[in-house]
C-alpha positions, 0 to 999 in steps of 0.5 A: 500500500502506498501513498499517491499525489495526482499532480493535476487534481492538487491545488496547492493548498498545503492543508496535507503538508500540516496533517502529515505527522512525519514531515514527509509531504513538501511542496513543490511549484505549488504542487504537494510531493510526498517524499521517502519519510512516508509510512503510508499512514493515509492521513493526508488523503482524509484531509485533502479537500480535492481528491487529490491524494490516493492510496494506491495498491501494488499489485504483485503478479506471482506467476506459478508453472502449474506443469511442474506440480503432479501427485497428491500428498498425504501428511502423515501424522503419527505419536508414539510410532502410531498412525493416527486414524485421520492419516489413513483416512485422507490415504483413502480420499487421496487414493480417490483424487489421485485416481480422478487425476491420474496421479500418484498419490505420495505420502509425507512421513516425518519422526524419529524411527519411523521407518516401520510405519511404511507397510500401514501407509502402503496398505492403505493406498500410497504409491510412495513415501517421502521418509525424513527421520531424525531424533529432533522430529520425536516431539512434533515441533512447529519450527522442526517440521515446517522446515522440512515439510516445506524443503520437501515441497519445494523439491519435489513439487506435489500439485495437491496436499492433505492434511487432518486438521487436528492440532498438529495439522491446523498448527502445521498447514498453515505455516506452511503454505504461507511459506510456498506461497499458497493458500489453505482451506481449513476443516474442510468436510468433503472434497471432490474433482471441480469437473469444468477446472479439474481442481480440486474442489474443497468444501467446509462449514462457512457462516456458523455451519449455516451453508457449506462454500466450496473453495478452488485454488486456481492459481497457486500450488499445491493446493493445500487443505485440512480436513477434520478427523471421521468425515471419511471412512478409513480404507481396508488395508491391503497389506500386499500392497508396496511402493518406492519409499524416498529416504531424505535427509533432514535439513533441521538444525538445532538452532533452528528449533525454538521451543523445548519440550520440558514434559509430557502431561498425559491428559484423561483417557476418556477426553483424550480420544474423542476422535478416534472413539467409537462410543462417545457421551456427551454432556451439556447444560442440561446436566445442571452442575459440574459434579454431575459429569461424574455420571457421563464419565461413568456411562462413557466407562461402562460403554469404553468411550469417551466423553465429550461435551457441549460448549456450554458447558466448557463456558460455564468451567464444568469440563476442559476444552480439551472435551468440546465437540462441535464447530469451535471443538473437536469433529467426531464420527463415532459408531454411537454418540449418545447427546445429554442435556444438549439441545442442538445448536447448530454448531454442535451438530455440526462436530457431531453429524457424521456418527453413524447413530445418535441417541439424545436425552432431554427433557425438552421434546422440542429440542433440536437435537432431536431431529437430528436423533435416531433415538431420543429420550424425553427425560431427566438426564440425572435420571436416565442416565443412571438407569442406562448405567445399570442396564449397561452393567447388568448386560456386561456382567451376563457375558 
């Protein structure tokens, strides 16, 4: 952005050379010349009773060879020598884009002893592996594996890349487009081959969930996105399956790691594992105080699930962020989701829609989350859920 005179509108009047707080207008043959001490501020366009001072805009024309750039990448993201779920789920939809494009499909495998994780990757549909090991990548680190993941991308040119957009990835995929010079489509819920481009097509939540926006990256590469955790199925594995795996040596030096980890601190279980959890019980305002999450801690123990919860109550301090499902908390897909005391704003339907069955309990028959429900109970929770803990138990204990 920059500050401009029109020569032929400025009458002379001197009102901008008074305004500027940093001397940089003068005159000269009565006519306003602004100089280098500009900081573009723009307050002499404001006072400027003739129009003669304009912001100008510089455009930057970044001209990308679109030729140069093939296959789809998958960023695998693992902890503790274990691939996490949304990793072999975008391997699935990555199979599917690479197919529609005749590509390759490629998958980015960053850690320290890895090297054992290539069989699960090619059984769950990659044609290659990008392998960097080193013990500075242990922890995830965000100086650590932007560097690299950038270096890899600036050798070898990968026309589209998938990322999950959990923690890691939505602190990853950001950095890293910015430093290639793309763009990135965050917590996207399906993706689809454009048919008049042959781009890829993003979509995601926009609005509050209220409509979905599908978004192309017509000219920059690679076109880049994340993707929330259980909006695909993951893939049968093949484990007949094999590929090319590229060895790269890592370019990371230890000053360039700003950060150190100091410790570990192992959260909940029950909390930890929303994502990846096949049954999940959820609390929200309904369930009244905080002591009574006992009894969804209890119902999620009895069923081996996990505990989520509503962004009420994580407002209202009864329960960690760490627990929240919804458009502000964590997308889930379990096979049961069984919603207490929550009445269904959209938002919180919007992390929970893709699980295969809802069961809902409210006192309100009107709630919202009933139409979403494939089963609904209409009740106190503080009542039924200690029945369903005892029904769970006595079926557990009959074998």
């Amino acid at each position: 952005m920059a500050v401009k005179v029109i020569a032929e509108q400025c009458i002379g009047c001197t009102a901008c050379v008074g305004t500027c707080p940093f001397g940089a207008i003068i005159m000269e043959n009565d006519k306003a010349v602004i100089t280098e001490a500009c900081t573009a501020c723009g307050a002499c366009v404001d006072v400027c009773p003739v129009g003669a001072i304009i912001r100008e805009v510089e455009e930057k024309s970044i001209t990308v060879d679109k030729n140069l750039y093939k296959g789809v990448w998958v960023y695998i993201e693992q902890l503790n020598g274990h691939i996490r779920n949304v990793s072999h789920e975008l391997l699935g939809e990555g199979r599917k884009l690479a197919n529609a494009m005749g590509q390759e499909l490629a998958a980015v495998l960053i850690g320290q002893d890895v090297a054992g994780l290539t069989k699960e990757v090619f059984a769950s549909g990659a044609d290659k592996i990008y392998l960097v090991e080193g013990p500075e990548f242990k922890h995830y680190s965000t100086d650590g594996y932007t560097i690299t993941l950038t270096d890899l991308i600036n050798t070898y040119r990968p026309s589209v890349i998938l990322m999950g957009a959990t923690n890691d990835g939505r602190d990853l995929g950001p950095r890293v487009a910015c430093r290639v010079g793309t763009g990135l489509t965050a917590d996207c819920t399906n993706l689809d081959i454009d048919e008049a481009t042959g781009l890829v097509a993003w979509t995601r939540p926009a609005f509050g969930g209220n409509i979905m926006a599908t978004i192309l990256c017509p000219d920059h590469r690679p076109q880049m996105g994340t993707i929330r955790p259980k909006v695909f199925k993951r893939p049968e594995q093949d484990f007949s399956r094999t590929g090319e795996v590229i060895k790269v040596t890592s370019k990371v030096q230890p000053g360039d790691i700003r950060t150190k980890l100091i410790e570990v601190i192992q959260g909940s279980a029950v909390a930890c594992n929303l994502e990846e959890a096949e049954f999940i019980v959820s609390g929200g305002r309904g369930i009244c105080k905080p002591e009574n999450f006992k009894l969804i801690e209890e119902l999620a123990a009895v069923l081996g699930g996990a505990v989520g919860a509503s962004r009420a109550a994580v407002d209202a301090g009864w329960i960690p962020a760490l627990n929240q499902v919804g458009q502000t908390g964590k997308t889930v897909g379990p096979k049961v989701y069984i919603a207490c005391g929550i009445s269904g704003a959209i938002q919180h339907l919007a992390g929970m829609s893709s699980s295969d069955i809802v069961i809902a309990i409210n006192k309100d028959a009107d709630a919202p989350i009933f139409k979403m429900a494939d089963y609904g109970i209409v009740g106190d929770v503080l009542e039924v859920i200690p029945a369903l803990i005892s029904e769970f138990k006595k079926i557990k204990a009959a074998g």
